[in-house]
C-alpha positions, 0 to 999 in steps of 0.5 A: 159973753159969759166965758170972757168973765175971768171973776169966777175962773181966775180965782179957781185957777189961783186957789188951785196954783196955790194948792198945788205950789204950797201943799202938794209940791212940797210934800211931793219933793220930800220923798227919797228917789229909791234910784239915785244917780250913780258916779260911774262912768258909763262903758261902751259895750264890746260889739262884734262884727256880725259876719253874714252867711250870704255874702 
């Protein structure tokens, strides 16, 4: 059964965990958020009672 054979599919995953770890990751991580997170308290919206026209 050739799919049990980890020797080619082990190193493939490693090489492309590896890539992914040490070059993409951390070029990925390097950018600025252009929305960061604030300090503000959140408010809670003023709402109404919804009168209904039939009751």
């Amino acid at each position: 059964m050739p799919q049990l054979n980890p020797n080619p599919w082990f190193f493939i995953m490693l090489t492309s965990w590896l890539t992914l770890s040490l070059i993409i990751q951390p070029k990925l991580l390097s950018f600025i958020t252009m929305n960061p997170p604030s300090n503000k308290t959140p408010t809670a919206p003023k709402t109404t009672p919804w009168t209904w026209p039939w009751t």
